[in-house]
PQR file of N, CA, C, O and H, with PARSE charges and radii, in Angstrom:
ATOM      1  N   UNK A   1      -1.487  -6.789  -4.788 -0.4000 1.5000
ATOM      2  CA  UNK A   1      -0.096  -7.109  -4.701 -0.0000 2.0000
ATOM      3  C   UNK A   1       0.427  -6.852  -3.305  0.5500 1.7000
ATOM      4  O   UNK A   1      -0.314  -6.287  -2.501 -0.5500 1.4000
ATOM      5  N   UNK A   2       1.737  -7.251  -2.929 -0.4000 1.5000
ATOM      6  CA  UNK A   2       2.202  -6.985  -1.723 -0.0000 2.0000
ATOM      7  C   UNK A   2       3.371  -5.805  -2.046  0.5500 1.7000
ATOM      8  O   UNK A   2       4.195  -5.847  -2.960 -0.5500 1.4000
ATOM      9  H   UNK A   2       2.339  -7.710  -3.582  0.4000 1.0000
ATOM     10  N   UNK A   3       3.170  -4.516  -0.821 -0.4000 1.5000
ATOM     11  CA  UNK A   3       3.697  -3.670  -0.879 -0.0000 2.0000
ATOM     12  C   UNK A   3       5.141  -3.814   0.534  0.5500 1.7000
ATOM     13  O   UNK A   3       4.917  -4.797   1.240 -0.5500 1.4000
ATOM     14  H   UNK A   3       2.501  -4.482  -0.079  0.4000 1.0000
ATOM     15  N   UNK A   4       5.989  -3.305   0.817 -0.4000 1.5000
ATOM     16  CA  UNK A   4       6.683  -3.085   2.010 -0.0000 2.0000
ATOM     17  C   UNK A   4       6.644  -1.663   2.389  0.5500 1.7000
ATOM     18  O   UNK A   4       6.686  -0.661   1.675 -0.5500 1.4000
ATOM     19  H   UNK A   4       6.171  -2.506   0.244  0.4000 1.0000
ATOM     20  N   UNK A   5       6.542  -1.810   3.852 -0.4000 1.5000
ATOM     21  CA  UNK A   5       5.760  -0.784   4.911 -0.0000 2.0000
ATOM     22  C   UNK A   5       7.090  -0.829   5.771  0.5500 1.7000
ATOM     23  O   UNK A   5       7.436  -1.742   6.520 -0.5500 1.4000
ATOM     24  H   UNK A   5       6.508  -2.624   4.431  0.4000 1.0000
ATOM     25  N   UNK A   6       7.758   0.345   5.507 -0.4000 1.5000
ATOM     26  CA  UNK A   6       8.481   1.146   6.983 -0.0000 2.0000
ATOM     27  C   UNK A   6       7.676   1.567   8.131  0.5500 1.7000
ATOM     28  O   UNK A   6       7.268   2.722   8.012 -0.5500 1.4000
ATOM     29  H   UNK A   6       7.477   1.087   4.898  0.4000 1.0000
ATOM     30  N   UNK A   7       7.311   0.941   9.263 -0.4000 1.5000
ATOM     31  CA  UNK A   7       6.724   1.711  10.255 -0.0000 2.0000
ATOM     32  C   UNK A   7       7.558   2.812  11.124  0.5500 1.7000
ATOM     33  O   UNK A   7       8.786   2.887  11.065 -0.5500 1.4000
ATOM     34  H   UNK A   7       7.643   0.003   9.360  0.4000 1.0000
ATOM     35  N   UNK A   8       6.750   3.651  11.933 -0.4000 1.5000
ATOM     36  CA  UNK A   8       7.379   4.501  12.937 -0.0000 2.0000
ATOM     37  C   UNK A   8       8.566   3.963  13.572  0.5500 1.7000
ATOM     38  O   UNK A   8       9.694   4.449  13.654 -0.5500 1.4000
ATOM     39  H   UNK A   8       5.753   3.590  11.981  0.4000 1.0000
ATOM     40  N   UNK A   9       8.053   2.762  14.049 -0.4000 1.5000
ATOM     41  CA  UNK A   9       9.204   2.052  15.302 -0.0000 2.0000
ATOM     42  C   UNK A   9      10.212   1.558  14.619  0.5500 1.7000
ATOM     43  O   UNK A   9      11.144   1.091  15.275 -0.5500 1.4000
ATOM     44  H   UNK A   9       7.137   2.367  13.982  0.4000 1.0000
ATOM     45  N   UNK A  10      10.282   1.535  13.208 -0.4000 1.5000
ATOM     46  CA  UNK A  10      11.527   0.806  12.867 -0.0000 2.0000
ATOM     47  C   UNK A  10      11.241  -0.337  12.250  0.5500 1.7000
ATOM     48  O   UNK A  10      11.781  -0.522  11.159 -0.5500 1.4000
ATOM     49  H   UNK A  10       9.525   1.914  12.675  0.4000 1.0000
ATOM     50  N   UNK A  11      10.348  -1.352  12.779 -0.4000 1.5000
ATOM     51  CA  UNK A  11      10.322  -2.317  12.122 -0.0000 2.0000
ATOM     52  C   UNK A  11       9.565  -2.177  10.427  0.5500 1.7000
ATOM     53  O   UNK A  11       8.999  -1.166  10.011 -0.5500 1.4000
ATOM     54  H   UNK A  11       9.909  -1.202  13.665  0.4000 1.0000
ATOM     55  N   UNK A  12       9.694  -3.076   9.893 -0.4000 1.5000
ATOM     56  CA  UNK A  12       9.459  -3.068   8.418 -0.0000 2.0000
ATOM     57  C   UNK A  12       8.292  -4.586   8.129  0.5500 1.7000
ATOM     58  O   UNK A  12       8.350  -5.646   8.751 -0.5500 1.4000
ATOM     59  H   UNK A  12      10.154  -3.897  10.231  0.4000 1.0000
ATOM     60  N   UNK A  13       7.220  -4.196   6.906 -0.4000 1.5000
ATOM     61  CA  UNK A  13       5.997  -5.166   7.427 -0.0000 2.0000
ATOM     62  C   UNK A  13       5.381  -5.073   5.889  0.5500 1.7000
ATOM     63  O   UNK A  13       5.017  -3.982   5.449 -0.5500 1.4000
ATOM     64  H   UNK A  13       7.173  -3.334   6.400  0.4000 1.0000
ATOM     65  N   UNK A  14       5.275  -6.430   5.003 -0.4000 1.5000
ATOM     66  CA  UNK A  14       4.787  -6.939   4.079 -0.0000 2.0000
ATOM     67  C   UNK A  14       3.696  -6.873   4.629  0.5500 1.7000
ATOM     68  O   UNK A  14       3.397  -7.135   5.794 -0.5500 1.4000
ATOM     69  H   UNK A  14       5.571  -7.316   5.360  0.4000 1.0000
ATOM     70  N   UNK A  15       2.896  -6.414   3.542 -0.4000 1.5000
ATOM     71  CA  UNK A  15       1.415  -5.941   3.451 -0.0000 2.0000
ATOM     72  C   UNK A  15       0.759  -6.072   2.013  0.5500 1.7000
ATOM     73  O   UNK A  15       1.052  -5.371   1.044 -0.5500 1.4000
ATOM     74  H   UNK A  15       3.139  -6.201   2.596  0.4000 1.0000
ATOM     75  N   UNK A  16      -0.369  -7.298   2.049 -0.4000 1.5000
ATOM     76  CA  UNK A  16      -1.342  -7.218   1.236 -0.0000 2.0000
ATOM     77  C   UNK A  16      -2.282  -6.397   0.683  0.5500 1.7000
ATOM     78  O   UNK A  16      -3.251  -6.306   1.438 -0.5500 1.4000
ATOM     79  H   UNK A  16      -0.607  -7.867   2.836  0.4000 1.0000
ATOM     80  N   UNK A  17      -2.421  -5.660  -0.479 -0.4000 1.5000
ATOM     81  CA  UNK A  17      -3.171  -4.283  -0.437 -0.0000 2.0000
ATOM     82  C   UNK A  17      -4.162  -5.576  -2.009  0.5500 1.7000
ATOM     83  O   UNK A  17      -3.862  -5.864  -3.168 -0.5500 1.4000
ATOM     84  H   UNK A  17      -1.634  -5.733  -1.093  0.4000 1.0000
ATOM     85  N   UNK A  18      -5.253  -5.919  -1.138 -0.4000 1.5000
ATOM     86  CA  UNK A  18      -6.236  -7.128  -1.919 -0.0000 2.0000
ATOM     87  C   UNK A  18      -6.582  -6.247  -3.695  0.5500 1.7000
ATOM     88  O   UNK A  18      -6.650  -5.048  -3.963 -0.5500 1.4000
ATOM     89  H   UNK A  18      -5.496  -5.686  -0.196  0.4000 1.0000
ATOM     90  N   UNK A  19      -6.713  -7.309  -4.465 -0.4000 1.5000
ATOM     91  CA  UNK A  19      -7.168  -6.553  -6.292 -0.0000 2.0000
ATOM     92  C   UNK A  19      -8.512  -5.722  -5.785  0.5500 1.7000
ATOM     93  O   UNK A  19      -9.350  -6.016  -4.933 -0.5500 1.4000
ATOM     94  H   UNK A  19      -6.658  -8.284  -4.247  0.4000 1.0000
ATOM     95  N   UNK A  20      -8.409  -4.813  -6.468 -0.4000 1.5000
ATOM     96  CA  UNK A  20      -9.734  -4.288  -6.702 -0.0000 2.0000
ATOM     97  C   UNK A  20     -10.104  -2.807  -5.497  0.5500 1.7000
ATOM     98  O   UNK A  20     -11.127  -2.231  -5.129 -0.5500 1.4000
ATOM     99  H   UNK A  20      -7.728  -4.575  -7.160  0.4000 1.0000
ATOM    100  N   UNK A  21      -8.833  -2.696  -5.256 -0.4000 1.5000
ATOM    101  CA  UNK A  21      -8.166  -1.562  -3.763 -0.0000 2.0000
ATOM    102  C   UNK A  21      -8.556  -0.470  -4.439  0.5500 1.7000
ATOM    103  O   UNK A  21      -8.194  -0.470  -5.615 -0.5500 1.4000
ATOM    104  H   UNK A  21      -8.002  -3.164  -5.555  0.4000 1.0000
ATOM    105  N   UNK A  22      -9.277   0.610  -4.025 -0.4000 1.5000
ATOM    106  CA  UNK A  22      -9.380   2.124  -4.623 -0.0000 2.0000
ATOM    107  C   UNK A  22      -8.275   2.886  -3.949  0.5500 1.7000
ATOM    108  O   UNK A  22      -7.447   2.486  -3.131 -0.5500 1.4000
ATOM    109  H   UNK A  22      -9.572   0.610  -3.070  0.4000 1.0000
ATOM    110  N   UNK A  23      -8.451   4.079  -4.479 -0.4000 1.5000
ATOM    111  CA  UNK A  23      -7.319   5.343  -3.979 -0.0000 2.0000
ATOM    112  C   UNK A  23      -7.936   5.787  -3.241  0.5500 1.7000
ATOM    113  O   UNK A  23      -9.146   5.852  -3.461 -0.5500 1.4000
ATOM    114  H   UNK A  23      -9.124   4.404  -5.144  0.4000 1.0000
ATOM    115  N   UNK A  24      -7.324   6.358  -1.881 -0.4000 1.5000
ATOM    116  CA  UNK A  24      -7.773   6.573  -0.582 -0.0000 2.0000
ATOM    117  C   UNK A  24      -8.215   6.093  -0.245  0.5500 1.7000
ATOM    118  O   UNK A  24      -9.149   6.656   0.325 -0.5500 1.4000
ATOM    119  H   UNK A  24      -6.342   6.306  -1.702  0.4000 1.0000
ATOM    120  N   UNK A  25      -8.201   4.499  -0.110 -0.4000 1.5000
ATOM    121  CA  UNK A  25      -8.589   3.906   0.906 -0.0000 2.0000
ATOM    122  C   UNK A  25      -7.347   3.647   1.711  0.5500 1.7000
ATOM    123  O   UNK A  25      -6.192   3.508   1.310 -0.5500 1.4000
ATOM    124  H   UNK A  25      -7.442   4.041  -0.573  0.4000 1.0000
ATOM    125  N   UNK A  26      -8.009   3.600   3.385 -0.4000 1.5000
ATOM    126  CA  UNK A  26      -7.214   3.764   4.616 -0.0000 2.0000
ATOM    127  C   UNK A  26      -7.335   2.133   5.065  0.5500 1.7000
ATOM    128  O   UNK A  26      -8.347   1.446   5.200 -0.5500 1.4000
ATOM    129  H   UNK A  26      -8.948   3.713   3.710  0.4000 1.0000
ATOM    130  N   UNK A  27      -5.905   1.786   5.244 -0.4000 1.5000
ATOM    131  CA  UNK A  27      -5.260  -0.041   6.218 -0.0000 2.0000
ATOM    132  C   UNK A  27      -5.228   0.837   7.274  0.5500 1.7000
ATOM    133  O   UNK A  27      -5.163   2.054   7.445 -0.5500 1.4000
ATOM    134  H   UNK A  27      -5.082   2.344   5.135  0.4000 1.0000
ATOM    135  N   UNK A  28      -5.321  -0.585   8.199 -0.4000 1.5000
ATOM    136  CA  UNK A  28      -4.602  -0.426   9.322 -0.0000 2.0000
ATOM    137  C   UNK A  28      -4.124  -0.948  10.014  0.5500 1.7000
ATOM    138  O   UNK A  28      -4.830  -1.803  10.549 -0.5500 1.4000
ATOM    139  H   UNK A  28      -5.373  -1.574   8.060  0.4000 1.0000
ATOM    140  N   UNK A  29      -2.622  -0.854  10.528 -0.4000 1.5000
ATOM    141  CA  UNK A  29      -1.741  -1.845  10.903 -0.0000 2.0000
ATOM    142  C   UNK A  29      -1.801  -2.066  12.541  0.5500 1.7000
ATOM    143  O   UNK A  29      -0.928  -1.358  13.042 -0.5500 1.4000
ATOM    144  H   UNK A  29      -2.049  -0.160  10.094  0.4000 1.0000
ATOM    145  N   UNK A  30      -2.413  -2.686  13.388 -0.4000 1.5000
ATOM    146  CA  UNK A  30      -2.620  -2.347  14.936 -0.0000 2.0000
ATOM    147  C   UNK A  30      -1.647  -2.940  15.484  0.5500 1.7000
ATOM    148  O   UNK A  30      -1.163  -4.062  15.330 -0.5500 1.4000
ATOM    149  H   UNK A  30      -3.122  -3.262  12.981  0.4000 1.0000
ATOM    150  N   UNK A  31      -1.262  -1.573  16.527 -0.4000 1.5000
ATOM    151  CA  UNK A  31      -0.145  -1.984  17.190 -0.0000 2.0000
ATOM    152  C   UNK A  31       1.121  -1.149  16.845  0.5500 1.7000
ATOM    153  O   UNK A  31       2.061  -0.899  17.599 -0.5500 1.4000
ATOM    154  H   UNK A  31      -1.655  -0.662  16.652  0.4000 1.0000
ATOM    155  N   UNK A  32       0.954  -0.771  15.561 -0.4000 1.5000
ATOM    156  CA  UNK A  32       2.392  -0.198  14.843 -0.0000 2.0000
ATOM    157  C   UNK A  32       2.488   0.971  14.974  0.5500 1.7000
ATOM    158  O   UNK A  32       3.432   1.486  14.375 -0.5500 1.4000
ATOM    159  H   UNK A  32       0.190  -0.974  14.948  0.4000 1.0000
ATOM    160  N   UNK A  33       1.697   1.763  15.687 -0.4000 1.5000
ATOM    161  CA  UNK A  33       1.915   3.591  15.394 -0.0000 2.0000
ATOM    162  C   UNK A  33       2.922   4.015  16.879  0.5500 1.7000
ATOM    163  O   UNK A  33       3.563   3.321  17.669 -0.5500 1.4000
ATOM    164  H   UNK A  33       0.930   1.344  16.174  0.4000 1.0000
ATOM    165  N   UNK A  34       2.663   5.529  16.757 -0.4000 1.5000
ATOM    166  CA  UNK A  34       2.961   5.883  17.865 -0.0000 2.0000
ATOM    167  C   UNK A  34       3.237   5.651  19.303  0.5500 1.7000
ATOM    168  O   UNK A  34       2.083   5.641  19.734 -0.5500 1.4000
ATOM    169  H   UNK A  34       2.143   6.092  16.115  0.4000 1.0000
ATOM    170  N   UNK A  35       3.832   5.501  20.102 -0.4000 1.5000
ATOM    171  CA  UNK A  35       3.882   5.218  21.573 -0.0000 2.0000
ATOM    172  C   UNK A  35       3.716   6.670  22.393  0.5500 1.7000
ATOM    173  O   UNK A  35       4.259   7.774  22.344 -0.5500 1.4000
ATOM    174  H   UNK A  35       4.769   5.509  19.752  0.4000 1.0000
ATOM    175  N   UNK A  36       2.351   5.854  23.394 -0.4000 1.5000
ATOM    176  CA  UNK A  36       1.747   7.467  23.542 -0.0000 2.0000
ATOM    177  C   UNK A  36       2.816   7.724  24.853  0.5500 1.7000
ATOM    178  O   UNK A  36       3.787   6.974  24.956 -0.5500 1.4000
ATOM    179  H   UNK A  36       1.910   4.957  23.434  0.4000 1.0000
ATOM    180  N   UNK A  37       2.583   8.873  25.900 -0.4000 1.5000
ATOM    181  CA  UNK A  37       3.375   9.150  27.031 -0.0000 2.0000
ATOM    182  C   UNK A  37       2.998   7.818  28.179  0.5500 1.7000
ATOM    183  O   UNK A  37       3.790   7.131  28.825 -0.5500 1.4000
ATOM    184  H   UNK A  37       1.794   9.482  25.816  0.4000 1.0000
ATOM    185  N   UNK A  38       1.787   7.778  28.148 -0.4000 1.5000
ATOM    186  CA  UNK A  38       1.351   6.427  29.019 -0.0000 2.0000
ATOM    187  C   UNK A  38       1.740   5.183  28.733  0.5500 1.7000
ATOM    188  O   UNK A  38       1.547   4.424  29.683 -0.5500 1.4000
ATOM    189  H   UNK A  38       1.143   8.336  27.624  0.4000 1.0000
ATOM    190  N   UNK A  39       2.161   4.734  27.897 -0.4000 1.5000
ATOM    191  CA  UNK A  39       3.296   3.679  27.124 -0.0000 2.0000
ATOM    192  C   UNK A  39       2.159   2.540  26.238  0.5500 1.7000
ATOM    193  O   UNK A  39       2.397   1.426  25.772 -0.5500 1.4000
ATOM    194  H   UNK A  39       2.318   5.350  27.125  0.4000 1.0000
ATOM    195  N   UNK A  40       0.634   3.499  26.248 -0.4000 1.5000
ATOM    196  CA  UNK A  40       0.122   2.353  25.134 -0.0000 2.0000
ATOM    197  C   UNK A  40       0.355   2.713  23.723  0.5500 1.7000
ATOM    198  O   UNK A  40       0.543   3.929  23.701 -0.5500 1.4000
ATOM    199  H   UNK A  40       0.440   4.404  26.627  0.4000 1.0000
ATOM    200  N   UNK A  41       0.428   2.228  22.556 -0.4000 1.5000
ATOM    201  CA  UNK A  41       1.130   1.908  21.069 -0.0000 2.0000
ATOM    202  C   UNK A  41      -0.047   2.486  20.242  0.5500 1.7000
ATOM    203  O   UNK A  41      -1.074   2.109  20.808 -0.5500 1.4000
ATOM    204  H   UNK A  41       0.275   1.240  22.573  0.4000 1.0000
ATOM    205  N   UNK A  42      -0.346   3.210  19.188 -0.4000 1.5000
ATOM    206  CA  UNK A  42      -1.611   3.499  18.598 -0.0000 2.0000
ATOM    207  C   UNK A  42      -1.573   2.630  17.505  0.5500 1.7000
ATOM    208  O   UNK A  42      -0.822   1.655  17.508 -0.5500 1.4000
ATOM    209  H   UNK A  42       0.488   3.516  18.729  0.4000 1.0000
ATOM    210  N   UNK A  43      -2.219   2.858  16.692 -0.4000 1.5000
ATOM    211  CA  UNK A  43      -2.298   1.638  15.178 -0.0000 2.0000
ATOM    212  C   UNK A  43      -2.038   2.776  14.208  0.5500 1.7000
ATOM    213  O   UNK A  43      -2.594   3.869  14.314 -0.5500 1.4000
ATOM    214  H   UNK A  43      -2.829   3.651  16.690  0.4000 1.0000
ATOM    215  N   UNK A  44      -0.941   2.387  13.012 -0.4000 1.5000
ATOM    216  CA  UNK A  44      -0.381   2.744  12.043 -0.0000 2.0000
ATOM    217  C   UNK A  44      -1.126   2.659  10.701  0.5500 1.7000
ATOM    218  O   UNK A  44      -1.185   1.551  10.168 -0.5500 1.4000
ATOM    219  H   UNK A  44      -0.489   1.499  12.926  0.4000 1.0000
ATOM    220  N   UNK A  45      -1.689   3.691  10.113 -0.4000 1.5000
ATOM    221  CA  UNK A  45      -2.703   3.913   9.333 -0.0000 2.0000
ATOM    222  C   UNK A  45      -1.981   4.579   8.108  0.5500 1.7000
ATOM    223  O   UNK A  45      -1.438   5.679   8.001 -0.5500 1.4000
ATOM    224  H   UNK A  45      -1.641   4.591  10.546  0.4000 1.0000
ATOM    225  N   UNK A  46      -2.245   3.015   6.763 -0.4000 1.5000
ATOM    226  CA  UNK A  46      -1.464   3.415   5.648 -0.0000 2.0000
ATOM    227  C   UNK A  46      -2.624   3.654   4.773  0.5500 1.7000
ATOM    228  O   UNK A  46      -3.654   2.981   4.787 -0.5500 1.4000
ATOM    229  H   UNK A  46      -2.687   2.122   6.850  0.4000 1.0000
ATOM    230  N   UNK A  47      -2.280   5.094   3.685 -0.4000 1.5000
ATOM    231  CA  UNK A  47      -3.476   5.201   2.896 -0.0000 2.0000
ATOM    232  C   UNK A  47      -2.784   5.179   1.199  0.5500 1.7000
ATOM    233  O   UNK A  47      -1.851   5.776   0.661 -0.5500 1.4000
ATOM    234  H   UNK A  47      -1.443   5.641   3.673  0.4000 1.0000
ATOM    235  N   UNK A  48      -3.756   4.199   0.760 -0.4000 1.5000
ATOM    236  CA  UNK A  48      -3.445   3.546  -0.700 -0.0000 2.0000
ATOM    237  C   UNK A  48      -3.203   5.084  -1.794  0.5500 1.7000
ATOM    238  O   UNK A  48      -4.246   5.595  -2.201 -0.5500 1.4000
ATOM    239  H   UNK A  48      -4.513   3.714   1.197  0.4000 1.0000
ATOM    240  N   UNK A  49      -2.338   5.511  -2.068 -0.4000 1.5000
ATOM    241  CA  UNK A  49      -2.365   6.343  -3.321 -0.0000 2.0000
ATOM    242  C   UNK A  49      -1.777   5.612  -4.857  0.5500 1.7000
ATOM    243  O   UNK A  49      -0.786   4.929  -5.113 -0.5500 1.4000
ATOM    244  H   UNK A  49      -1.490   5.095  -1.738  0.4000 1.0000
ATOM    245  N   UNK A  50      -2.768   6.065  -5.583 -0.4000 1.5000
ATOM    246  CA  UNK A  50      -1.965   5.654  -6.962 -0.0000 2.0000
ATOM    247  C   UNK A  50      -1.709   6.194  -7.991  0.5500 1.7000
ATOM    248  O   UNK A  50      -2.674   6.785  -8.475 -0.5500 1.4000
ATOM    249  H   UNK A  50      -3.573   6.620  -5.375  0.4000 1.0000
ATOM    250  N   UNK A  51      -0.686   6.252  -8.616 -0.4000 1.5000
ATOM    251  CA  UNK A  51       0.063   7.170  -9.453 -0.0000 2.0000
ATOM    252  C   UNK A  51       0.345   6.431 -10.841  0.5500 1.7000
ATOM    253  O   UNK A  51       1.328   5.766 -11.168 -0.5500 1.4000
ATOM    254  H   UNK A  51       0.098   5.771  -8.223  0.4000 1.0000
ATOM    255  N   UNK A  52      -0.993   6.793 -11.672 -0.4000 1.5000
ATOM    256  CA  UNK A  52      -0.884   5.977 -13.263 -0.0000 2.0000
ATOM    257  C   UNK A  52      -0.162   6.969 -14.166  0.5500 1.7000
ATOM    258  O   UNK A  52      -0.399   8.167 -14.319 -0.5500 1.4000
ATOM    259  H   UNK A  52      -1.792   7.333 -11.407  0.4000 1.0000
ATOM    260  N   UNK A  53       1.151   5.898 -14.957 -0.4000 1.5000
ATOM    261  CA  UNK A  53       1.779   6.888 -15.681 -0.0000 2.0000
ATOM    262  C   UNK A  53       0.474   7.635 -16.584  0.5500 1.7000
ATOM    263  O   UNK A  53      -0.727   7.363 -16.573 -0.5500 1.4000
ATOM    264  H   UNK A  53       1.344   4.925 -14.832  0.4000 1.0000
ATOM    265  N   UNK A  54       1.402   8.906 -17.526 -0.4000 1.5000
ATOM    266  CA  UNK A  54       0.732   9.747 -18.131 -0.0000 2.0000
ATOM    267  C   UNK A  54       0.845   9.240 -19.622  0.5500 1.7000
ATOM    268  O   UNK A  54      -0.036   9.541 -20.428 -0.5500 1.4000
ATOM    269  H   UNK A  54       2.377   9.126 -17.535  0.4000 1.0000
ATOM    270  N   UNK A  55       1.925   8.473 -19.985 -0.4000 1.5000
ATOM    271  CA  UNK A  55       1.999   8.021 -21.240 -0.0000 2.0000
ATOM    272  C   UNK A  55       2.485   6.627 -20.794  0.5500 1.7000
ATOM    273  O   UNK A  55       3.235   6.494 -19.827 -0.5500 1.4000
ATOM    274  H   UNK A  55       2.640   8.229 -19.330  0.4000 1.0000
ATOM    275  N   UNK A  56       1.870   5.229 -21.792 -0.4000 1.5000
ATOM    276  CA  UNK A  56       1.973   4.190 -21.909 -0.0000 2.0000
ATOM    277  C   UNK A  56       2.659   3.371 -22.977  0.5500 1.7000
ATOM    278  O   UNK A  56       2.146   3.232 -24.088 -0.5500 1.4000
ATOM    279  H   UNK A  56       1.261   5.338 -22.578  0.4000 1.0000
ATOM    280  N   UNK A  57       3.634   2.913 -22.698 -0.4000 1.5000
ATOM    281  CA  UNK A  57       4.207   2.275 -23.955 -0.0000 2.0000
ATOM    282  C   UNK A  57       3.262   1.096 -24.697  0.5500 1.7000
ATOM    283  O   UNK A  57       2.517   0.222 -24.253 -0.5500 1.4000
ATOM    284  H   UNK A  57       4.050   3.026 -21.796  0.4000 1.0000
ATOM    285  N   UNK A  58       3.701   1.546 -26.168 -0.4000 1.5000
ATOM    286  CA  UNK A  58       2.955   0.451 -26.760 -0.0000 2.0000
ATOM    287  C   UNK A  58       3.175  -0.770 -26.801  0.5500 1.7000
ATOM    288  O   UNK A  58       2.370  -1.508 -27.371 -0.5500 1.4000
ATOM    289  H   UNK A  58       4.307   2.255 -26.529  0.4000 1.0000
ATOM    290  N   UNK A  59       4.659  -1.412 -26.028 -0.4000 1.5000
ATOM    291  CA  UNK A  59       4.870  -2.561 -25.516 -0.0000 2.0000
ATOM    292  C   UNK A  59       4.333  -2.810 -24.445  0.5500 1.7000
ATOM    293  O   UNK A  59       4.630  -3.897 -23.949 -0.5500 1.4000
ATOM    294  H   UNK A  59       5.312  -0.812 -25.565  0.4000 1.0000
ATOM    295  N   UNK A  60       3.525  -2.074 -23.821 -0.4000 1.5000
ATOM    296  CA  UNK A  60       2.685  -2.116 -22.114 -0.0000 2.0000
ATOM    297  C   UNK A  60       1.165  -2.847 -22.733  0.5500 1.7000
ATOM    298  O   UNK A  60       0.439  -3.798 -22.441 -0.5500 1.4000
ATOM    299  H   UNK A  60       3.283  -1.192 -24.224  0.4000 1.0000
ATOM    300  N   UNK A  61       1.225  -1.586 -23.914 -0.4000 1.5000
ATOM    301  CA  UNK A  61      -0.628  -1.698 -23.992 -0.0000 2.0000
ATOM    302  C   UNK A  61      -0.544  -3.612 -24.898  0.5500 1.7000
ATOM    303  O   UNK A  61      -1.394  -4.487 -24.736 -0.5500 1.4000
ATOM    304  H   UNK A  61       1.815  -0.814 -24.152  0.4000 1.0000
ATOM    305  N   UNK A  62       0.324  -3.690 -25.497 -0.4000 1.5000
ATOM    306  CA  UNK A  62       0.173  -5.193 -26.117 -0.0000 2.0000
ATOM    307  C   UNK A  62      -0.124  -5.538 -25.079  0.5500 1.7000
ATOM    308  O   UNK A  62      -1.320  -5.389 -24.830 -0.5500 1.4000
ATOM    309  H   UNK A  62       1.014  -2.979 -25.629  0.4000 1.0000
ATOM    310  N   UNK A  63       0.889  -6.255 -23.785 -0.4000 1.5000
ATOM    311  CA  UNK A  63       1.086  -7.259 -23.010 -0.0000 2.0000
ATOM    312  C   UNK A  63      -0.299  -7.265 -22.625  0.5500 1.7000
ATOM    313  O   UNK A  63      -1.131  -8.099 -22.982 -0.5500 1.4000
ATOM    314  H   UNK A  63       1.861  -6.376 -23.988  0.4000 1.0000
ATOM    315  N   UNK A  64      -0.567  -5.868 -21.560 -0.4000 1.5000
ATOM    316  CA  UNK A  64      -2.190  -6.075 -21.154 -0.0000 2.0000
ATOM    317  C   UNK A  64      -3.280  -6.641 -21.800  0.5500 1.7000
ATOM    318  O   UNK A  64      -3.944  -7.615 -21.446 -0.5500 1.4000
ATOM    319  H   UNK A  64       0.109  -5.190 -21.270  0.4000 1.0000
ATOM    320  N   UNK A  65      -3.393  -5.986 -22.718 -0.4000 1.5000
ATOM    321  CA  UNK A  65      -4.216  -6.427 -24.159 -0.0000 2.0000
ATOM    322  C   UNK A  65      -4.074  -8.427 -24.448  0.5500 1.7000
ATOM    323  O   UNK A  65      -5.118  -9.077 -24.393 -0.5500 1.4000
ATOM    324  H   UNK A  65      -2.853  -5.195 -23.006  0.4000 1.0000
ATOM    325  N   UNK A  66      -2.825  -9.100 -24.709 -0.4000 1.5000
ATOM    326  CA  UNK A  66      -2.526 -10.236 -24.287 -0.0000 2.0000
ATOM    327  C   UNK A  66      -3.131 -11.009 -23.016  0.5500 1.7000
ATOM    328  O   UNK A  66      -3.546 -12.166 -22.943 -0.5500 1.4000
ATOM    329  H   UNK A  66      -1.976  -8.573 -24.753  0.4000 1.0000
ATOM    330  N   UNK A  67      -3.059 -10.093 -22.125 -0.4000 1.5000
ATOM    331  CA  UNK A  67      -3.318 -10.831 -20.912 -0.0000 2.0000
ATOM    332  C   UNK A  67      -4.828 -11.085 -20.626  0.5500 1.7000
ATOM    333  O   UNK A  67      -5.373 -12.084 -20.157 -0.5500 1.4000
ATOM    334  H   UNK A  67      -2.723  -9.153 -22.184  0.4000 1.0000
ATOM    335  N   UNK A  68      -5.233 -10.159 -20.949 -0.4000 1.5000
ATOM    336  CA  UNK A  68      -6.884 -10.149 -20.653 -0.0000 2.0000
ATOM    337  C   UNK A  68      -7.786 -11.343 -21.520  0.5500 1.7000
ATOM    338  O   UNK A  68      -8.935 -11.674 -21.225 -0.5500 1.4000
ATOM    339  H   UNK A  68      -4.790  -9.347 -21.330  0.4000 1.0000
ATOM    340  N   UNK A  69      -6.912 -11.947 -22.751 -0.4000 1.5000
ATOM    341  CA  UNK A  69      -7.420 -12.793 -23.490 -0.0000 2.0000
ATOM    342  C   UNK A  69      -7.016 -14.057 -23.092  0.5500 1.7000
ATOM    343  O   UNK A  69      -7.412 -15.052 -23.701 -0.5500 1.4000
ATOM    344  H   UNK A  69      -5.979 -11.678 -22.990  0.4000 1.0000
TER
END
């Protein structure tokens, strides 16, 4: 799915995180990080966390259940 990314500098950046993405895995956005004292830019390094609820509604588990068929 596509997530939105606040970077350091301000600007803001739609980002593809592709099906099948594990947890902790590290993007990386080049160009977007830090500005060092010498005035080159580092690359902005987003890391995937995911947070599955703890209880599932049984209107959740239908739909899925639906969908997969």
């Amino acid at each position: 799915g596509d997530i939105e990314i606040n970077a350091i500098t301000g600007a803001r950046f739609s980002m593809r995180i592709p099906a099948g993405t594990q947890p902790g895995t590290q993007m990386r956005i080049k160009g977007q990080g830090v500005r060092t004292r010498d005035g080159q830019v580092g690359d902005l390094y987003i890391k995937i966390l995911v947070d599955m609820p703890k209880q599932i509604s049984p209107e959740i588990i239908d739909a899925i259940q639906k969908h997969r068929e």
